[in-house]
C-alpha positions as CSV (number, residue, x, y, z in Angstrom):
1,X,24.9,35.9,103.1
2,X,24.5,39.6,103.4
3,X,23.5,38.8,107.0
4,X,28.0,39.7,107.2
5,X,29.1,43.2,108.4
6,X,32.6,42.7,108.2
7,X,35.0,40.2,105.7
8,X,38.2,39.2,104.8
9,X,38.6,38.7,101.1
10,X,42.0,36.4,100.1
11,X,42.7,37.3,96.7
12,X,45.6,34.2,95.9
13,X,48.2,34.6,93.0
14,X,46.4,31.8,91.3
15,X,43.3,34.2,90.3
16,X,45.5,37.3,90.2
17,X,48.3,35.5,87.7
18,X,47.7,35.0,84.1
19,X,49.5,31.5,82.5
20,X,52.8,33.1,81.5
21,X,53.2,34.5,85.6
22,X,52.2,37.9,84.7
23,X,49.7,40.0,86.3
24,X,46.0,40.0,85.2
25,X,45.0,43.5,85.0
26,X,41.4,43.0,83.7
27,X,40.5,40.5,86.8
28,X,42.3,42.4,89.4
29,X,40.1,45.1,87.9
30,X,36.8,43.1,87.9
31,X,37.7,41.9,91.5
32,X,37.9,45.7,92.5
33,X,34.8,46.6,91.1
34,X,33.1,43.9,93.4
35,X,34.9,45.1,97.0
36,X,33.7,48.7,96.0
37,X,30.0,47.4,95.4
38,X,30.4,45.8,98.9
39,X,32.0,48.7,100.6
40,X,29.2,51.4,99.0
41,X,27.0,48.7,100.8
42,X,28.3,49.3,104.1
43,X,30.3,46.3,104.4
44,X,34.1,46.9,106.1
45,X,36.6,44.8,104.2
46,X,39.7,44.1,104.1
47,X,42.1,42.9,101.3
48,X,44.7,40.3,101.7
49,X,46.2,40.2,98.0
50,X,48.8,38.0,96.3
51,X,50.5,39.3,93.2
52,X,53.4,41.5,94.0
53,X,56.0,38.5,92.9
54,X,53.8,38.3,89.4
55,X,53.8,41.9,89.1
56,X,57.3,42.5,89.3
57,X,58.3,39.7,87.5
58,X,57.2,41.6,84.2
59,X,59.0,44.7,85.1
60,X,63.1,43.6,86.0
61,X,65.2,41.3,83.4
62,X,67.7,39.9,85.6
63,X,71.2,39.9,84.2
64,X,72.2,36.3,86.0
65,X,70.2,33.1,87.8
66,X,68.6,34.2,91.0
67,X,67.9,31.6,94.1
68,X,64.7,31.7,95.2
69,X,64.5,33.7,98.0
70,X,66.6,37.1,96.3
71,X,64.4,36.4,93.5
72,X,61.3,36.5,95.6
73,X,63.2,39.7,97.2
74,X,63.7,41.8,94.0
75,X,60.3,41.1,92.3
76,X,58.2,41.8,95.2
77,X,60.2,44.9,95.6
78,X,59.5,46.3,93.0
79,X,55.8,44.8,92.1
80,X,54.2,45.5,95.6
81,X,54.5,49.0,94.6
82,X,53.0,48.4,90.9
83,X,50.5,46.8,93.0
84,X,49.1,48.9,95.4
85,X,49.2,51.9,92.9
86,X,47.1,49.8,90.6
87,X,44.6,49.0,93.4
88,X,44.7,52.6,94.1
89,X,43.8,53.9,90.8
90,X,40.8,51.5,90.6
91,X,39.2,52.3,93.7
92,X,40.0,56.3,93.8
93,X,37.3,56.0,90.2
94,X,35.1,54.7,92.9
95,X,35.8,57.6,95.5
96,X,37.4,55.0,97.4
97,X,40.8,55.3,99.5
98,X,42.8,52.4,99.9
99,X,46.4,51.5,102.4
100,X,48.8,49.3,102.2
101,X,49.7,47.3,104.8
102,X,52.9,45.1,104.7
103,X,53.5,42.5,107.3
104,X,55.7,39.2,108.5
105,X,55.5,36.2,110.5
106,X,57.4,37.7,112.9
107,X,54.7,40.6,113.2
108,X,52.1,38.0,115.0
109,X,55.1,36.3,117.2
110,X,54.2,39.0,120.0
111,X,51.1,39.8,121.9
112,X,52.2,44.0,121.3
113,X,53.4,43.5,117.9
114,X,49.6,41.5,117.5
115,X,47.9,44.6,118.6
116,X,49.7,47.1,117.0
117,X,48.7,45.6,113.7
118,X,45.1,45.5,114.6
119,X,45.0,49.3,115.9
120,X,46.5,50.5,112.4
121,X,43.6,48.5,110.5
122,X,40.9,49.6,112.9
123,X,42.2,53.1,112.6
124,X,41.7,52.1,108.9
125,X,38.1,50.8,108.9
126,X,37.4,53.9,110.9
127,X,38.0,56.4,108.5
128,X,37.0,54.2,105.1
129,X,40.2,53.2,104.2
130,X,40.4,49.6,102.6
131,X,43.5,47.8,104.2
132,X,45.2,46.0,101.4
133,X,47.7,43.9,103.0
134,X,50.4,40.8,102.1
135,X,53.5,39.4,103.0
136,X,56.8,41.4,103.2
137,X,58.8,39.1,101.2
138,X,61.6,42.0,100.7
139,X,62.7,40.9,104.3
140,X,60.9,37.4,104.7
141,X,63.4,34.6,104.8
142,X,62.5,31.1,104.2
143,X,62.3,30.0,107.7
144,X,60.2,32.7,108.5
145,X,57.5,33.1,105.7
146,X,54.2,32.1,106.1
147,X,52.7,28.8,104.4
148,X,51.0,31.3,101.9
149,X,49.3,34.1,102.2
150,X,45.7,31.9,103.2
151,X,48.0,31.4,107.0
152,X,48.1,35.3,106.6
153,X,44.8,35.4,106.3
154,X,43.3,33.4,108.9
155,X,45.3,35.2,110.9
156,X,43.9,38.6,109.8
157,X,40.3,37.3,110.4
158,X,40.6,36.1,113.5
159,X,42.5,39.1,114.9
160,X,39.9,41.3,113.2
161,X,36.8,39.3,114.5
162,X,35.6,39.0,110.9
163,X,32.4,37.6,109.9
164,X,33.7,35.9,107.3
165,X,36.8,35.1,105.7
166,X,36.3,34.9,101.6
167,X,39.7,32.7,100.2
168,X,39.3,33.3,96.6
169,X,41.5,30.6,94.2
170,X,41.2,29.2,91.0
171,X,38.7,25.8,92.1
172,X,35.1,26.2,93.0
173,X,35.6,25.4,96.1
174,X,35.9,22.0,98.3
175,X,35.8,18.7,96.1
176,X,34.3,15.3,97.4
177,X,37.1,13.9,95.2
178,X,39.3,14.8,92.4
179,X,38.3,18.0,90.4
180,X,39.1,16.9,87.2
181,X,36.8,13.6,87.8
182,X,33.1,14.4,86.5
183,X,31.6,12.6,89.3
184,X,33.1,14.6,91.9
185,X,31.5,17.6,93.3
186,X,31.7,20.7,95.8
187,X,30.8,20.6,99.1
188,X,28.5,23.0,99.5
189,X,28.9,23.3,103.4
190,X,30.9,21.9,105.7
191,X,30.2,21.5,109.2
192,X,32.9,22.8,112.1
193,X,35.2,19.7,113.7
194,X,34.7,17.4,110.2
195,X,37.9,16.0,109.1
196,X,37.8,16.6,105.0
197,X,41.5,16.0,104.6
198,X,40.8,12.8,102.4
199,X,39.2,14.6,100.2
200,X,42.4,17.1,99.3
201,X,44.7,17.3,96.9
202,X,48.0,17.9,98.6
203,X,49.5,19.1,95.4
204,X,50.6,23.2,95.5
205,X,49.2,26.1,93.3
206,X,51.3,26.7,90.4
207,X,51.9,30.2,91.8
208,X,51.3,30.5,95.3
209,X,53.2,28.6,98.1
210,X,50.4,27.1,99.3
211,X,47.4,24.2,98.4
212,X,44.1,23.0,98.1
213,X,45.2,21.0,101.7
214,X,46.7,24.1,103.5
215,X,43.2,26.1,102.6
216,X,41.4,23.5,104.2
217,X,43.4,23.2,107.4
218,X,43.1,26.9,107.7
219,X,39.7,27.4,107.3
220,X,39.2,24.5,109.3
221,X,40.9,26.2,112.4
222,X,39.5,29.7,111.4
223,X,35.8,28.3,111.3
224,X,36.5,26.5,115.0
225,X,37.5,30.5,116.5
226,X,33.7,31.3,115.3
227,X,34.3,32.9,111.8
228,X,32.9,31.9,108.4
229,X,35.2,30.8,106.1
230,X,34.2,30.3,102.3
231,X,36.6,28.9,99.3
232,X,35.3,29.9,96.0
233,X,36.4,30.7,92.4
234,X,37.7,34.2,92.2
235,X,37.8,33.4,88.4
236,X,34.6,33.7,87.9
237,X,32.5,37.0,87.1
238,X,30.7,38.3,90.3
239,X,31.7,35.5,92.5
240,X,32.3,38.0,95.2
241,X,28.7,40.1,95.4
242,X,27.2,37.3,94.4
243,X,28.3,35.2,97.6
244,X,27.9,38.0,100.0
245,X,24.5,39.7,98.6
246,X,23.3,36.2,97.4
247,X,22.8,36.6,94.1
248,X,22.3,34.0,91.4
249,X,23.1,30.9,93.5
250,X,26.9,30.6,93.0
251,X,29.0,27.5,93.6
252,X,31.2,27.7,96.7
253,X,32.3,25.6,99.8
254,X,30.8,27.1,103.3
255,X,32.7,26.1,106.3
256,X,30.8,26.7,109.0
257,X,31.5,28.6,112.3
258,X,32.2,27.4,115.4
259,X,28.9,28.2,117.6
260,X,31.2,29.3,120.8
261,X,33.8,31.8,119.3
262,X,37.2,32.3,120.7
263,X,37.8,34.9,123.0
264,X,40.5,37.3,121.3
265,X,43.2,36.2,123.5
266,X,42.4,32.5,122.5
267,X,42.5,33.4,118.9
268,X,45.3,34.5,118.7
269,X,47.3,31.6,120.7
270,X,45.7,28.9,118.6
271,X,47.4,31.0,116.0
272,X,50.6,31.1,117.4
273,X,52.3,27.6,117.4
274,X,54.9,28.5,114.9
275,X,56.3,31.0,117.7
276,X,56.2,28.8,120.5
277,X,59.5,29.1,122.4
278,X,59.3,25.9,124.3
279,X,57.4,22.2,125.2
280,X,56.3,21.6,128.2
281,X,56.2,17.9,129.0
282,X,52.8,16.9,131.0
283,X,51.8,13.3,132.8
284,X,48.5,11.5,132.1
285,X,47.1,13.4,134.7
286,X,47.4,16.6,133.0
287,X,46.3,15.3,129.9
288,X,43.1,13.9,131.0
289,X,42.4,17.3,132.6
290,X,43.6,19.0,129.3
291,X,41.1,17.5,127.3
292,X,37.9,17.6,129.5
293,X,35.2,19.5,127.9
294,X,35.2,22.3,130.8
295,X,38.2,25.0,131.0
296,X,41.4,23.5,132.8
297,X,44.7,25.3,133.6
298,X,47.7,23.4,133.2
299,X,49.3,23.4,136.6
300,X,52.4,22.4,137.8
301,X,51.5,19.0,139.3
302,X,50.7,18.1,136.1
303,X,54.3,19.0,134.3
304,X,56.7,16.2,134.1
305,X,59.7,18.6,132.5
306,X,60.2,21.7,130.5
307,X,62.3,22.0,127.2
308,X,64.0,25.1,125.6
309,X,64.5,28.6,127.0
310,X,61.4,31.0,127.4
311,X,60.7,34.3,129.2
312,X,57.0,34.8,131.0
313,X,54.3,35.1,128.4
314,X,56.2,33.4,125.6
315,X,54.1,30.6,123.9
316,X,55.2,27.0,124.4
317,X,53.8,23.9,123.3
318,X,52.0,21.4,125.6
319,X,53.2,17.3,124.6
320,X,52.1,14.4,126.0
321,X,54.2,11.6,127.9
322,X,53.5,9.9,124.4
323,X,54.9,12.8,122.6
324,X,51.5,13.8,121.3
325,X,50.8,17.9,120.9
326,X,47.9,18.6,122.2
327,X,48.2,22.8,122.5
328,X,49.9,25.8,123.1
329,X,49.3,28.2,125.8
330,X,50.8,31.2,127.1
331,X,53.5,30.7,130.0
332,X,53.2,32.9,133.1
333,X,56.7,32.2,134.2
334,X,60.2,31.9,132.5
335,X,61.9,28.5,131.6
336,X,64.3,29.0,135.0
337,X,61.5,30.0,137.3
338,X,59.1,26.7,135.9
339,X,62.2,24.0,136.1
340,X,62.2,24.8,139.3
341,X,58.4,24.6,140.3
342,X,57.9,21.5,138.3
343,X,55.4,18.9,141.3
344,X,54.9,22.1,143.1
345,X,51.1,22.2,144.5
346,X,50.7,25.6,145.9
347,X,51.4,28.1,143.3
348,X,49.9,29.6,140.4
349,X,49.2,27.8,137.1
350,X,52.1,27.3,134.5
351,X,49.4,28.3,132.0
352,X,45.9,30.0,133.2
353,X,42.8,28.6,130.8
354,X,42.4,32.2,129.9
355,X,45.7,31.9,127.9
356,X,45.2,28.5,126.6
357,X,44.7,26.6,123.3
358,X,43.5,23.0,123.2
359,X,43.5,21.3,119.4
C-alpha cells in the first residue's frame, strides 16, 4: 500500500496502555520508530494519539475520590505534557520535529474554526513537523467530548484529504464473528456501503471511550468521503511499515474508498451532525427528491416546518414526515427568515446541494 502519500495514524489507549492503566513506554517507542521510517520515506503523517489520561495517571496520587470528568481533567493535564515530551525525545534521535496540537468538539462546530485547524497542520506538513494531536479533555465536558478519539480522527482525515486513515487498537482488525471464537476470522477487505454492524461487538475498550462498533461506523463514513481506512493491531511489531510499505503480508481489515470522494465542503458537513442547530421538517416530495441519485437542493416547497433557532450557515438536520433523518446540510437563511418562506416557490434553496449531506 505504499501507493499512499499522505495518512492518518490513530494510536488508541488500548495499544498505548499497559494492564495496570499506565503508559507503555517501549510500544509508544516501537510505534515511533515506524512513523519516522515512513516519514524518511517521504510519507506526510499525522499522529492522532490517546494516552495523556494513562500517562498522568502514574504521576498525581489524589488525596480524595474524583468524578469522572475532574479526574479526566487533572490526569490529562498533567500527562499530555509527559506525552508530547516523550514523543518529542523519540523523534528528535531521528532528526525529526514534532507539534502538538490540542483540539475539541467544539473546534469542528464552525466552518472558520474548521479551517483554521487545517491551516495550522498544513503549515505543519510544510515545514516537516509531525502534528501530534488529541482531545482537550482539560476543558472537554461530557456533553461535548467526542465518542473517542477514532470520531477525532475521521475527522482529521477527511479535513486533511488523507489517503488513508490507519486506526491502530488492540484486535487484528474486523471479525466475521466473535474474536475469541477460533472459527471466526478478519475481514480482510471490506467494500464501501456494506453494512458489517452484525458482525460487532458493541462492548467498549477497557481504556478508551470508544468500541469495536464506533470504529466501524467511522470508518464506514470516512471510506464513503473517498479515504482509506484500515483497523489493525498496533500491538504487534511493524504492523505500521508493514501495512503501508507491504511487507510480510500482515493481518488487517481494509475498508475500501468511496470511488467518488467528497468535495471538502461535503466532508466536512457529513461530519457535522453533532452541531446541527436545528430540523427541518420535509414532505414526501422533498424526500423523494432527497434521495435521487443526481444532486438535489432542498427547497422551500419541499419544507413542511422548521424546528429550533439557527443563524444562516448553521447546520440543521433534514427529518422526514415519518421522522426519519436522512441528512444534514448547511442553511442559507436564519430560523426567522425560513419560517417565513416555508411553500414559497420563487426563492433560493433552504439548502444548496453544494452544502448538502445525504446518509
Amino acid at each position: 500500500m505504499n501507493r499512499f502519500k499522505r495518512i492518518a495514524v490513530k494510536i488508541g489507549s488500548n495499544v498505548l496502555t499497559r494492564k495496570d492503566g499506565s503508559l507503555d513506554i517501549t510500544r509508544m517507542s516501537a510505534l515511533t520508530d515506524q512513523v519516522a521510517t515512513l516519514r524518511n520515506a517521504g510519507i506526510d503523517i499525522v499522529l492522532i494519539s490517546s494516552g495523556a489520561v494513562a500517562s498522568g495517571r502514574s504521576e498525581v496520587k489524589t488525596s480524595k475520590k474524583l468524578d469522572s470528568v475532574s479526574a479526566r481533567q487533572l490526569f490529562s493535564a498533567v500527562g499530555q505534557a509527559k506525552l508530547i515530551n516523550r514523543y518529542y525525545e523519540l523523534f528528535r534521535e531521528y532528526g525529526i520535529t514534532c507539534g502538538q496540537v490540542l483540539t475539541t468538539k467544539e473546534s469542528f462546530g464552525t466552518r472558520q474554526h474548521y479551517l483554521n485547524q487545517k491551516h495550522c497542520m498544513e503549515v505543519m506538513l510544510e515545514n516537516g513537523v509531525i502534528p501530534i494531536v488529541n482531545e482537550n479533555d482539560t476543558i472537554s465536558v461530557t456533553e461535548l467530548m467526542f465518542t473517542d478519539n477514532d470520531e477525532l480522527s475521521g475527522l482529521i482525515a477527511t479535513m486533511m484529504g488523507m489517503d488513508a486513515l490507519v486506526i491502530l487498537s488492540n484486535v487484528d482488525g474486523i471479525y466475521n464473528g466473535d474474536p475469541k471464537d477460533p472459527s471466526s476470522h478478519v475481514i480482510t477487505e471490506i467494500m464501501n456501503g456494506k453494512d458489517v454492524s452484525k458482525y460487532v461487538q458493541s462492548g467498549k475498550s477497557e481504556f478508551g471511550r470508544g468500541g469495536m462498533l464506533t470504529k466501524c461506523n467511522i470508518a464506514c463514513k470516512v471510506a464513503g468521503e473517498g479515504v482509506s481506512v484500515i483497523v489493525a493491531n498496533g500491538k504487534k511489531d511493524n504492523i505500521l511499515t508493514d501495512i503501508i510499505l507491504g511487507e510480510n503480508n500482515p493481518v488487517f481489515t481494509h475498508f475500501l474508498p468511496s470511488e467518488k470522494p467528497a468535495s471538502n465542503i461535503k466532508k466536512w458537513i457529513a461530519h457535522s451532525e453533532s452541531f446541527a442547530k436545528g430540523e427541518v421538517h420535509i414532505n414526501a416530495g422533498a424526500k423523494e427528491a432527497m434521495l435521487m441519485p443526481q444532486a438535489t437542493s432542498l427547497l422551500f416547497v419541499g419544507i413542511e416546518h422548521i424546528i429550533g433557532d439557527f443563524e444562516k450557515d448553521d447546520i440543521v438536520k433534514i427529518i422526514t414526515a415519518d421522522g426519519e433523518q436522512i441528512g444534514v446540510g448547511r442553511s442559507a437563511f436564519s430560523s426567522e427568515k425560513a419560517r417565513k418562506l416555508i411553500g414559497a416557490k420563487e426563492t433560493k434553496p433552504f439548502i444548496h446541494y453544494d452544502y448538502l449531506y445525504i446518509d
